[in-house]
C-alpha positions as a Markdown table, in Angstrom:
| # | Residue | x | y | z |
|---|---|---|---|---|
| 1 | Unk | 24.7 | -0.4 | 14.2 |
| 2 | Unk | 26.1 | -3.9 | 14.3 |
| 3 | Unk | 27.9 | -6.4 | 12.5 |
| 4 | Unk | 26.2 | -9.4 | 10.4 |
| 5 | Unk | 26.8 | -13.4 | 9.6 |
| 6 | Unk | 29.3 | -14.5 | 6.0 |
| 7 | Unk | 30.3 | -11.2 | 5.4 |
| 8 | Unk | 27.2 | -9.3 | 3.8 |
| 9 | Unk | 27.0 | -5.7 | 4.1 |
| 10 | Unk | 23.0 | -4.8 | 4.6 |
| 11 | Unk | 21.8 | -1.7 | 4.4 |
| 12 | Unk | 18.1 | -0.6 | 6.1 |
| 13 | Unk | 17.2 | 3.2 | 4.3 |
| 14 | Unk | 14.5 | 4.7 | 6.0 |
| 15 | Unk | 12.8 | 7.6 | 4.0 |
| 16 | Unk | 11.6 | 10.5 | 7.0 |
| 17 | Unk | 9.9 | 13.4 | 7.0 |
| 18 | Unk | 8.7 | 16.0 | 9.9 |
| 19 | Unk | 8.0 | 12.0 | 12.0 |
| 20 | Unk | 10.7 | 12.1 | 14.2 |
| 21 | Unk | 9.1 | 11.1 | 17.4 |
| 22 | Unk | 8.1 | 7.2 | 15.4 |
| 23 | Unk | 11.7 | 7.6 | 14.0 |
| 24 | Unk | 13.0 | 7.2 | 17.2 |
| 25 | Unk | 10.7 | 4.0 | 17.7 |
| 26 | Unk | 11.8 | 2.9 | 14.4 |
| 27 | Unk | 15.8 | 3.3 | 15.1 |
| 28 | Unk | 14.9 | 1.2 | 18.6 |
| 29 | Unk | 14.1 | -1.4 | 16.9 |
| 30 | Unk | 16.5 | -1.9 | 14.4 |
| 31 | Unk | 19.1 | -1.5 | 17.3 |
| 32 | Unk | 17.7 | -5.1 | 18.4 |
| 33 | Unk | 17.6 | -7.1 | 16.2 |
| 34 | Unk | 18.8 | -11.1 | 16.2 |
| 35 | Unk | 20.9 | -11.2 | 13.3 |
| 36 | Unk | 24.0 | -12.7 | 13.8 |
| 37 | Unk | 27.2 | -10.6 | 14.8 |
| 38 | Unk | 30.4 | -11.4 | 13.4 |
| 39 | Unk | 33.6 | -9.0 | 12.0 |
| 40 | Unk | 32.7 | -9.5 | 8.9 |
| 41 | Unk | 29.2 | -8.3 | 8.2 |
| 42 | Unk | 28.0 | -4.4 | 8.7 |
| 43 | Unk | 24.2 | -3.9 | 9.1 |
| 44 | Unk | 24.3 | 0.0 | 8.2 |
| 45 | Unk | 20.8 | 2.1 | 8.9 |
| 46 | Unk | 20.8 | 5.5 | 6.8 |
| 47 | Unk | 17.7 | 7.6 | 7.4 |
| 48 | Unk | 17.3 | 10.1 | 4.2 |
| 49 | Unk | 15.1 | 13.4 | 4.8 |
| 50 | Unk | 15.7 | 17.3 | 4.5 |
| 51 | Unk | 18.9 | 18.6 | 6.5 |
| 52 | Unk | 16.6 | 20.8 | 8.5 |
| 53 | Unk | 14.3 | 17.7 | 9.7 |
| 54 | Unk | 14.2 | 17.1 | 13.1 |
| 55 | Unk | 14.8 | 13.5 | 12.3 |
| 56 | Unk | 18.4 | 14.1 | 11.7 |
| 57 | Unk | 19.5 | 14.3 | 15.4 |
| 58 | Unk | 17.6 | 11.4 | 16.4 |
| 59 | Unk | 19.1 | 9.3 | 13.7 |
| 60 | Unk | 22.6 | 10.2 | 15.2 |
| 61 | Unk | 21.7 | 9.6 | 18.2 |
| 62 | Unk | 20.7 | 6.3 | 17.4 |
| 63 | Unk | 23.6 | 5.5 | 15.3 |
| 64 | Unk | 22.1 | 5.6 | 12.3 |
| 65 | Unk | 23.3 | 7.6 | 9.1 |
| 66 | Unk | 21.7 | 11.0 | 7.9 |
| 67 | Unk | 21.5 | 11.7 | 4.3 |
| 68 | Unk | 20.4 | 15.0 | 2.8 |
| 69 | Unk | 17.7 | 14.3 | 0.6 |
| 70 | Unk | 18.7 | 17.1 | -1.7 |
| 71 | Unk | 15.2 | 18.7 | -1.5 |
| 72 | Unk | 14.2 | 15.7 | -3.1 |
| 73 | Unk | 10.2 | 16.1 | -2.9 |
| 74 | Unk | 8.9 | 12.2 | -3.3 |
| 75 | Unk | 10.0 | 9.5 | -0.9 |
| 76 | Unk | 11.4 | 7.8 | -4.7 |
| 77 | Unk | 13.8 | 10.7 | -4.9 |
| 78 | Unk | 15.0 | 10.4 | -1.4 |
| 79 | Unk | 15.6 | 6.7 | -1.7 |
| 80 | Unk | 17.9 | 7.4 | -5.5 |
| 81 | Unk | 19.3 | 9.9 | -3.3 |
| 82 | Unk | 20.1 | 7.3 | -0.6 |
| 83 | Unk | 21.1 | 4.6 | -2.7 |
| 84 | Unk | 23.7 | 6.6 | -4.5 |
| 85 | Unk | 25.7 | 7.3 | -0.7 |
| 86 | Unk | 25.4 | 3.5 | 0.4 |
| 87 | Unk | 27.7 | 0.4 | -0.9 |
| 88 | Unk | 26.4 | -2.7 | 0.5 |
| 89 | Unk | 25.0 | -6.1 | -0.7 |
| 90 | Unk | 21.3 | -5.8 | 0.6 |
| 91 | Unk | 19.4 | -3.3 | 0.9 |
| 92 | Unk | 16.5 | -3.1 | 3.0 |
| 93 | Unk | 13.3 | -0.8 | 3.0 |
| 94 | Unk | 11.0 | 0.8 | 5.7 |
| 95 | Unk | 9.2 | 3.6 | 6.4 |
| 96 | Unk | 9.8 | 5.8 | 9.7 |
| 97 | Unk | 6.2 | 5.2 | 11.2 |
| 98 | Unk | 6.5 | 1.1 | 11.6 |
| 99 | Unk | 7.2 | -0.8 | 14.7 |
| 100 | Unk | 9.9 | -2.9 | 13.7 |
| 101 | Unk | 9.9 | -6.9 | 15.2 |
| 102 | Unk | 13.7 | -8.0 | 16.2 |
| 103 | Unk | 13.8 | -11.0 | 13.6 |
| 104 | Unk | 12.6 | -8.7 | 10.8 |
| 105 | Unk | 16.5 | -8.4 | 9.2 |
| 106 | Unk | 17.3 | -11.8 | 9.7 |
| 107 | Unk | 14.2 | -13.3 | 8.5 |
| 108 | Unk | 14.4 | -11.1 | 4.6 |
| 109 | Unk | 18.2 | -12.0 | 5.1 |
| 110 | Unk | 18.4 | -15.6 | 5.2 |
| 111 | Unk | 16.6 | -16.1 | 1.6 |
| 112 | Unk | 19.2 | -14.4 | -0.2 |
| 113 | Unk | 21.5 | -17.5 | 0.1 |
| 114 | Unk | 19.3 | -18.3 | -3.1 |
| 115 | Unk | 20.9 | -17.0 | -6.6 |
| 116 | Unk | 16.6 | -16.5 | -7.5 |
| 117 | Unk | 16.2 | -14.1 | -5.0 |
| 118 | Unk | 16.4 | -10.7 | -6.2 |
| 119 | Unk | 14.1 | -9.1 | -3.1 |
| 120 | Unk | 11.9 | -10.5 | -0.7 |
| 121 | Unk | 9.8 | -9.1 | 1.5 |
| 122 | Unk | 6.5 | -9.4 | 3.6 |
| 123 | Unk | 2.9 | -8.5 | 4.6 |
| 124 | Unk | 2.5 | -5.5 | 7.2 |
| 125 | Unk | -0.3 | -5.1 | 9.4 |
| 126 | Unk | -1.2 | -2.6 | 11.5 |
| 127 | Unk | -0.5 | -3.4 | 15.2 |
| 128 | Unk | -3.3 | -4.7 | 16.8 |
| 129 | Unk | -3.3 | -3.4 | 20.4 |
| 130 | Unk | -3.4 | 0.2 | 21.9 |
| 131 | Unk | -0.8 | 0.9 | 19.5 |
| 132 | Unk | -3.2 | 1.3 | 16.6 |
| 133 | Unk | -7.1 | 3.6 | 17.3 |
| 134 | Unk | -10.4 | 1.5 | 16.4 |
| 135 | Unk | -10.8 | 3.0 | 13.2 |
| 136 | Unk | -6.6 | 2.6 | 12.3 |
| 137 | Unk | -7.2 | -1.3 | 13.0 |
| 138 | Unk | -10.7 | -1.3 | 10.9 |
| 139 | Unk | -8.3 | 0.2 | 8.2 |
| 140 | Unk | -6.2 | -2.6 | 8.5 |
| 141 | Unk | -9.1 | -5.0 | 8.3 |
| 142 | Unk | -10.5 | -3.5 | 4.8 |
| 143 | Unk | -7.0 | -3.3 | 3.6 |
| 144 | Unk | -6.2 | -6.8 | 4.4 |
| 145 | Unk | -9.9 | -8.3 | 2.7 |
| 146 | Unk | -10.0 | -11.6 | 1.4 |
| 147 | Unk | -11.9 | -9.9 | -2.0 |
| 148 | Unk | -12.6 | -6.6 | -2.2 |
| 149 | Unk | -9.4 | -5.1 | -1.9 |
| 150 | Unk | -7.2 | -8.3 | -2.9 |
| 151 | Unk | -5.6 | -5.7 | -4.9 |
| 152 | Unk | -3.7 | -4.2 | -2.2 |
| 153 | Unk | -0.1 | -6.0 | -1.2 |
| 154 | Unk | -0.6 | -4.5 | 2.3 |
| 155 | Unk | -1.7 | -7.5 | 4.1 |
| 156 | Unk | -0.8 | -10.5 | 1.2 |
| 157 | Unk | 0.3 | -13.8 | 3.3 |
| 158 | Unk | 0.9 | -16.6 | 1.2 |
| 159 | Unk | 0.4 | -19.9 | 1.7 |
| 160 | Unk | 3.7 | -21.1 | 2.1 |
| 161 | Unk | 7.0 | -20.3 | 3.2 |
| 162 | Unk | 8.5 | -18.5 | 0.6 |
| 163 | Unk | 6.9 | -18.0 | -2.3 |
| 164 | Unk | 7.2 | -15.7 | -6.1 |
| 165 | Unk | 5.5 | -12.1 | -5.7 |
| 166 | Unk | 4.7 | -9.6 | -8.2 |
| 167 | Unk | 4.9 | -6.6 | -5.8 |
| 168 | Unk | 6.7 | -6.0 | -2.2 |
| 169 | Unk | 5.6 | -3.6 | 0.1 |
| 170 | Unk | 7.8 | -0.4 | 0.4 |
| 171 | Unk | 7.1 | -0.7 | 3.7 |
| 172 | Unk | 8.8 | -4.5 | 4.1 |
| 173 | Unk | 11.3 | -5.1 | 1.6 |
| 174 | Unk | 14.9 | -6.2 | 0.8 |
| 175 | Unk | 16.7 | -6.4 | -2.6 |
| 176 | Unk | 20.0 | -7.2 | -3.9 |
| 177 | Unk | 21.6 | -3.3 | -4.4 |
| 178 | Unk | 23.0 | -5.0 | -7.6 |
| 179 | Unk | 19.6 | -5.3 | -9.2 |
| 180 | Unk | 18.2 | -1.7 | -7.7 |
| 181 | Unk | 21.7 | -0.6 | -9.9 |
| 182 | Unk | 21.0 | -2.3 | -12.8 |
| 183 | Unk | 17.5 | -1.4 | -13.4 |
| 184 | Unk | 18.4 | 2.1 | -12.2 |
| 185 | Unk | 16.7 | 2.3 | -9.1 |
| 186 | Unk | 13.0 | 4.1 | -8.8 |
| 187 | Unk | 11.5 | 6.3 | -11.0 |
| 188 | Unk | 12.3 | 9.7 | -10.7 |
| 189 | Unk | 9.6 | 11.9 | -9.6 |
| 190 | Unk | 7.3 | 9.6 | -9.1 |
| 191 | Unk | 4.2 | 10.8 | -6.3 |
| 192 | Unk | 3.3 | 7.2 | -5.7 |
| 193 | Unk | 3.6 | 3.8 | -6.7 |
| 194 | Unk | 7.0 | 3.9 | -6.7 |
| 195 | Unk | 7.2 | 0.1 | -5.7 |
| 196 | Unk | 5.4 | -1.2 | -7.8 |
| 197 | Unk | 7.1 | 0.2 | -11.1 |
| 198 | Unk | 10.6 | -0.9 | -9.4 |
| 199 | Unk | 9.4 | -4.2 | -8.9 |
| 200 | Unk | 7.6 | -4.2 | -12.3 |
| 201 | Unk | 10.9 | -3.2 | -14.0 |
| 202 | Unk | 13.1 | -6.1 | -12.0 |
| 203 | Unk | 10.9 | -8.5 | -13.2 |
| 204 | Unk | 11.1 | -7.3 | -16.4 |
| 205 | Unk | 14.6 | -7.5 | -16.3 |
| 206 | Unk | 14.6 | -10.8 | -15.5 |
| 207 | Unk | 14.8 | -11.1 | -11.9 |
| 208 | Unk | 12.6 | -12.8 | -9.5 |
| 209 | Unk | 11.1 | -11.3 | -6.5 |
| 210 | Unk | 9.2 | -13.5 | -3.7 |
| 211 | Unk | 7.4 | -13.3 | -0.2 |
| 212 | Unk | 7.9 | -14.6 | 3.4 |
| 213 | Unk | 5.0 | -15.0 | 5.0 |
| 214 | Unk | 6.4 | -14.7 | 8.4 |
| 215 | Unk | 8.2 | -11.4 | 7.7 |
| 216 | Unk | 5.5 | -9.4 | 9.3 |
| 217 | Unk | 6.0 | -5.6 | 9.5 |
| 218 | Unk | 4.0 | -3.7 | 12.1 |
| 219 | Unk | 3.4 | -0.3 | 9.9 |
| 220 | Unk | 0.9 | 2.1 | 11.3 |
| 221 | Unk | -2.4 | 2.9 | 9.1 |
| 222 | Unk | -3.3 | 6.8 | 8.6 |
| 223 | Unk | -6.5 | 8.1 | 10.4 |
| 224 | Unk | -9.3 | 8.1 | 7.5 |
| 225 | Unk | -9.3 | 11.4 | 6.2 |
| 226 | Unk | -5.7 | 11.1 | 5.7 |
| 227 | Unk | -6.2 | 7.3 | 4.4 |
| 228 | Unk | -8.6 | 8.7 | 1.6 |
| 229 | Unk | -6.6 | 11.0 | 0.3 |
| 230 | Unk | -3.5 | 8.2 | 0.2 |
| 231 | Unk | -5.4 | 6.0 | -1.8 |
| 232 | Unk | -6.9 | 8.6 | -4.5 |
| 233 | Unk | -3.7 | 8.9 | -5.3 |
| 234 | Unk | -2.8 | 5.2 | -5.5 |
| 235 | Unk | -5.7 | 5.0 | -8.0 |
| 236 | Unk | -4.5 | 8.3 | -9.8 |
| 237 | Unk | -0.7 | 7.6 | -10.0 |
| 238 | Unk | -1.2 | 3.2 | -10.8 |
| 239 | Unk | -3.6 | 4.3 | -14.0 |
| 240 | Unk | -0.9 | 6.7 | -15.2 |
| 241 | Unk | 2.1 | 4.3 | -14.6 |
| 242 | Unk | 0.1 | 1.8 | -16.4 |
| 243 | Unk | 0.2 | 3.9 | -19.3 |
| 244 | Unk | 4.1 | 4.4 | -18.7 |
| 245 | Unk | 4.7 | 0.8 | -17.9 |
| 246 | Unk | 1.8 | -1.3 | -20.0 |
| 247 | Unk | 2.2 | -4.2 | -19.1 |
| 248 | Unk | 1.5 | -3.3 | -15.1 |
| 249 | Unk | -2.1 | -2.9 | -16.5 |
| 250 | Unk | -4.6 | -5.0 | -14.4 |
| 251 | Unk | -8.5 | -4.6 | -14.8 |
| 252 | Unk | -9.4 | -4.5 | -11.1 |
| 253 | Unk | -7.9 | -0.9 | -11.4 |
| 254 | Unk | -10.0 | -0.1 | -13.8 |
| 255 | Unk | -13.1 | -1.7 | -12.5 |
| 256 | Unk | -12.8 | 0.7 | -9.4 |
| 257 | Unk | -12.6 | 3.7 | -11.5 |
| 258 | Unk | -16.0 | 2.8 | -12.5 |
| 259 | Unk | -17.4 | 2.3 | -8.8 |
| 260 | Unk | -18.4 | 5.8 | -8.1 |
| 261 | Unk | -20.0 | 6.3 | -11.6 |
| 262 | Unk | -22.4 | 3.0 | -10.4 |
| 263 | Unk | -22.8 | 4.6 | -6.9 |
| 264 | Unk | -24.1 | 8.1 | -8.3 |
| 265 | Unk | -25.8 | 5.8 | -11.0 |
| 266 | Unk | -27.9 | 3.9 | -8.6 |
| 267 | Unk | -28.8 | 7.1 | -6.6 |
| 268 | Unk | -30.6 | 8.8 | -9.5 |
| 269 | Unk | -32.4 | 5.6 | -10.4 |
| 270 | Unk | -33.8 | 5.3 | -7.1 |
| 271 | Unk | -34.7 | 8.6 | -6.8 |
| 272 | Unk | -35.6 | 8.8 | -10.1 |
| 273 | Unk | -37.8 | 5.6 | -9.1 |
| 274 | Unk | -39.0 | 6.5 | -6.4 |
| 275 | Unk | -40.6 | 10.3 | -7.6 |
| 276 | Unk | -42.4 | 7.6 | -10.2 |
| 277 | Unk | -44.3 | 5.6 | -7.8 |
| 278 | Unk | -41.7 | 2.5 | -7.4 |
| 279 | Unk | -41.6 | 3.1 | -3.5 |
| 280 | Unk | -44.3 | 1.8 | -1.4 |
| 281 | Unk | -44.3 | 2.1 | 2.7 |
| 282 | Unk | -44.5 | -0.3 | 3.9 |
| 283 | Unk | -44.8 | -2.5 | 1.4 |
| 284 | Unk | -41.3 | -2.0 | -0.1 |
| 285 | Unk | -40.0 | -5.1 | 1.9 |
| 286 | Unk | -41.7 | -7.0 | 0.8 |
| 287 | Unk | -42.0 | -7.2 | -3.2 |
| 288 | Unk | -44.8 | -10.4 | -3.1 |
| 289 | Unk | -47.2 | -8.1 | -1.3 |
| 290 | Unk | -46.5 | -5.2 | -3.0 |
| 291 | Unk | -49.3 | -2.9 | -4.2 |
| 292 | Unk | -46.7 | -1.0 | -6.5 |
| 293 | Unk | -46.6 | -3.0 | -10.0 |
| 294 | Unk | -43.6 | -3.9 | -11.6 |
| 295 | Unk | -41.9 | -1.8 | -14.2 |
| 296 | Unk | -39.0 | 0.3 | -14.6 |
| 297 | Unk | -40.3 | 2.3 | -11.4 |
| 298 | Unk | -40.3 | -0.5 | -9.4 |
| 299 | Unk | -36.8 | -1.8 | -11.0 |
| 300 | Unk | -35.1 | 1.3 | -10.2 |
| 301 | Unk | -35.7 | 1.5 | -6.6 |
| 302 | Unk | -35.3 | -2.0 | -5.5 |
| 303 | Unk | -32.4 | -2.8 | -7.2 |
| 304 | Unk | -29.9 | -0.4 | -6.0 |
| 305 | Unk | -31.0 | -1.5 | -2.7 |
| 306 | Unk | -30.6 | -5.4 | -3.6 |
| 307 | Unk | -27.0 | -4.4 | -5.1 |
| 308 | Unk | -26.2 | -2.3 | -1.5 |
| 309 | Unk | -27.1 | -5.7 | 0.7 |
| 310 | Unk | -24.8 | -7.9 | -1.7 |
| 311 | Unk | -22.1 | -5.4 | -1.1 |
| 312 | Unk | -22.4 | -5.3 | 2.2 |
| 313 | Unk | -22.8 | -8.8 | 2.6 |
| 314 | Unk | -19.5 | -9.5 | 0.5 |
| 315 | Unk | -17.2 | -7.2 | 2.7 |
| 316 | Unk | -18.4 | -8.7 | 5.9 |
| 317 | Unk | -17.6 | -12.1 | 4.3 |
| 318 | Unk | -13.7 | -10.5 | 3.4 |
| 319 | Unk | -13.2 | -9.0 | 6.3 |
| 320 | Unk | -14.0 | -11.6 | 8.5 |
| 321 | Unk | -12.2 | -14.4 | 6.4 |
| 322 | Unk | -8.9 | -11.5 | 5.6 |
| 323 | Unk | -5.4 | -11.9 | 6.6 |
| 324 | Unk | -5.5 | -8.9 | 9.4 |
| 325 | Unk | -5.0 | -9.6 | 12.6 |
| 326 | Unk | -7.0 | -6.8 | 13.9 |
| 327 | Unk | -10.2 | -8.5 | 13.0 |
| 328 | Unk | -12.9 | -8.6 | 15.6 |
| 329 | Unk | -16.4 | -8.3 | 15.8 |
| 330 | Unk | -16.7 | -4.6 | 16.1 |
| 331 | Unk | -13.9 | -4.2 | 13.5 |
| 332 | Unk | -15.4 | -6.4 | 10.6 |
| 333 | Unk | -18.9 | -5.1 | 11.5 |
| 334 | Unk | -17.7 | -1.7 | 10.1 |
| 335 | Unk | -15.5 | -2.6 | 7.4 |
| 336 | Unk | -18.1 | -2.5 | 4.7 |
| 337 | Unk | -18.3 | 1.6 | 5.6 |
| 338 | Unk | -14.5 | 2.2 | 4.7 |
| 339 | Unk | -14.7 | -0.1 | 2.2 |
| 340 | Unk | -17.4 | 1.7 | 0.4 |
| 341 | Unk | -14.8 | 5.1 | 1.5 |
| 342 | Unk | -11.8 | 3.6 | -0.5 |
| 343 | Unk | -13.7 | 2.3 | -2.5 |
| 344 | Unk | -14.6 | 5.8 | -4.0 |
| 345 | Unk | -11.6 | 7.3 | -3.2 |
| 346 | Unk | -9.2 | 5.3 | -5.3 |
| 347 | Unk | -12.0 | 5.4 | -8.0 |
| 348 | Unk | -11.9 | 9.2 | -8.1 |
| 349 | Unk | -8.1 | 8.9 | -8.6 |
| 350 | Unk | -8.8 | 6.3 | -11.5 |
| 351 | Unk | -11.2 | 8.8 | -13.1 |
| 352 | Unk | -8.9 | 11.4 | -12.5 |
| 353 | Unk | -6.1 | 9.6 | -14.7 |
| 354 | Unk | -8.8 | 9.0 | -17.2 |
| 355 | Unk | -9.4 | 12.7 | -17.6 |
| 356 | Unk | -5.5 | 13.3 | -17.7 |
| 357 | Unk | -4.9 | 11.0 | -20.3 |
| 358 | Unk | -8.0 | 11.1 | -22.7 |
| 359 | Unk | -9.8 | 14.4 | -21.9 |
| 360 | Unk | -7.0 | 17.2 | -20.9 |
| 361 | Unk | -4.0 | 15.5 | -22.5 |
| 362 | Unk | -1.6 | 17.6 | -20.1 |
| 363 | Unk | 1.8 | 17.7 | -21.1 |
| 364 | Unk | 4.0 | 15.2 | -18.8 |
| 365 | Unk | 1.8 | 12.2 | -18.6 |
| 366 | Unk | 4.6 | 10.6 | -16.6 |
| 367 | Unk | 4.0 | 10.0 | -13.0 |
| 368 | Unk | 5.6 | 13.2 | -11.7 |
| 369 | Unk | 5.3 | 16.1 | -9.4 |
| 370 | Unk | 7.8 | 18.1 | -10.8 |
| 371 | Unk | 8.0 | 20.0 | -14.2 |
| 372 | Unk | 10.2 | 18.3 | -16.9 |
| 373 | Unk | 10.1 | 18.9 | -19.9 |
């Protein structure tokens, strides 16, 4: 799709599947970008999805390269597939529903002039005008919390230029193709968290891997029922690669497997509480002047409550001091409602890969969707 600056061959792969109308958008944007033309370079765009997809005539039509995924059925197996057809220097990775920014190849590009870099990449956001519905930007807000979800990588900006990451988005992220060879590229099979375990391995093969702040993707959330059922698997699939890869063990992940055991905890005590005489109308605001005395009654129905303002409180206070730029009134204001939903979803995963590993011991603890032996 054009040529590049001191002779690197770059390489964008673009995973795609039953999206081609976004693909299209996608393809337009990679056609302009700024990064310098000369005859030596190649920037070479291969989109990788089934041979039937629909996405393989507007890939050619945009100049771009189709690969047959080979029925691959993860978006890691269709990348292995890809990186085996390309031979390149860089390669680049994006997804097939972002809108892509004309500097975005240049700006990843221009680091690897340093021998540390083995991948850079960059926060993605969720575009902030018509492009995105309310609820899609009040995604992006939660995602991109200052606390409660400071686990995510979505909307990570450091504080300056360039600095070392443990994890690039899939969605924004360029490596050297000799590293993504030597550590074999991603995991086979693997149903999520496929970045992170590549990452996790180049790091632990010695590599580095930083983040540009400015490298801003524009990637397009999921509507919220599609958004839960995204991140139950994240917290299904990043427990069982921790037990895979130990040492990509963190206990935030674990602490938000326990989150809707608390929630269903603080329901029966204040119900339980409550059928004992610890709620008072309309006395229960106000404890100094309540006629209810204290005692576990009492306990058990105010401080679930108490806990429920705090939480509240604390994702107003991230979402209004978070990285997204979708933030607005209206937008923080009902953060702390899809907070709480992700919340429990990716907790249900985590419990869910508790029950895998300790309670039904299924063979093929790996993080696969397919059945190996």
């Amino acid at each position: 799709m054009g040529s590049g600056d001191e002779g690197m061959r770059v390489c964008v792969i673009i995973p795609s599947l039953r999206n081609h109308e976004e693909l299209d958008i996608v393809l337009n944007g990679l056609s302009n970008q700024t990064w310098p033309i000369d005859e030596e370079g190649v920037l070479d765009v291969v989109v990788v999805g089934p041979s039937d997809d629909p996405g393989k005539e507007v890939a050619l039509a945009n100049g771009a390269r189709f690969v047959d995924d080979e029925g691959s059925r993860t978006r890691a197996d269709a990348c292995n597939v890809a990186l085996r057809e390309i031979d390149c220097d860089i390669v680049m990775f994006t997804d097939d529903d972002v809108w892509v920014p004309d500097d975005w190849v240049e700006k990843l590009i221009s680091w690897f002039d340093r021998d540390e870099v083995a991948g850079v990449g960059g926060p993605n956001f969720a575009p902030p005008d018509s492009r995105s519905t309310f609820w899609q930007r009040v995604i992006d807000v939660t995602f991109c919390s200052k606390w409660v979800t400071a686990g995510t990588v979505y909307g990570k900006r450091g504080t300056v230029e360039l600095e070392p990451a443990k994890q690039l988005p899939g969605v924004n992220a360029a490596y050297r193709k000799s590293v993504l060879d030597e550590v074999g590229g991603f995991d086979d099979g693997a149903i999520g968290c496929e970045d992170a375990m590549l990452d996790y391995r180049i790091e632990q093969a010695g590599h580095k891997l930083w983040t540009d702040r400015s490298a801003i993707m524009w990637h397009r959330r999921r509507n919220p029922s599609r958004v839960r059922k995204q991140i139950q698997n994240y917290g299904l699939v990043r427990i069982l690669a921790s037990k895979i890869h130990p040492g990509m063990k963190e206990w935030s992940h674990d602490a938000v497997g326990l989150f809707p055991i608390l929630v269903v905890s603080a329901l029966v005590a204040f119900v339980w509480g409550a059928m004992n005489g610890g709620l008072a109308w309309p006395e229960f605001w106000d404890i100094s002047t309540s006629s209810v005395p204290f005692g576990h009654p009492r306990t058990s129905v105010h401080l679930p409550v108490s806990l429920a303002y705090i939480y509240v409180l604390i994702c107003w206070l991230g979402a209004a001091k978070g990285s997204s730029p979708s933030r607005s009134l209206a937008t923080v204001f009902v953060a702390p409602v899809m907070t709480f939903l992700l919340h429990w979803s990716y907790g249900s995963g985590v419990l869910k890969a508790w029950w895998r590993i300790y309670i039904s011991k299924k063979p093929g603890l790996q993080v696969d969707d397919k059945n190996r032996p």
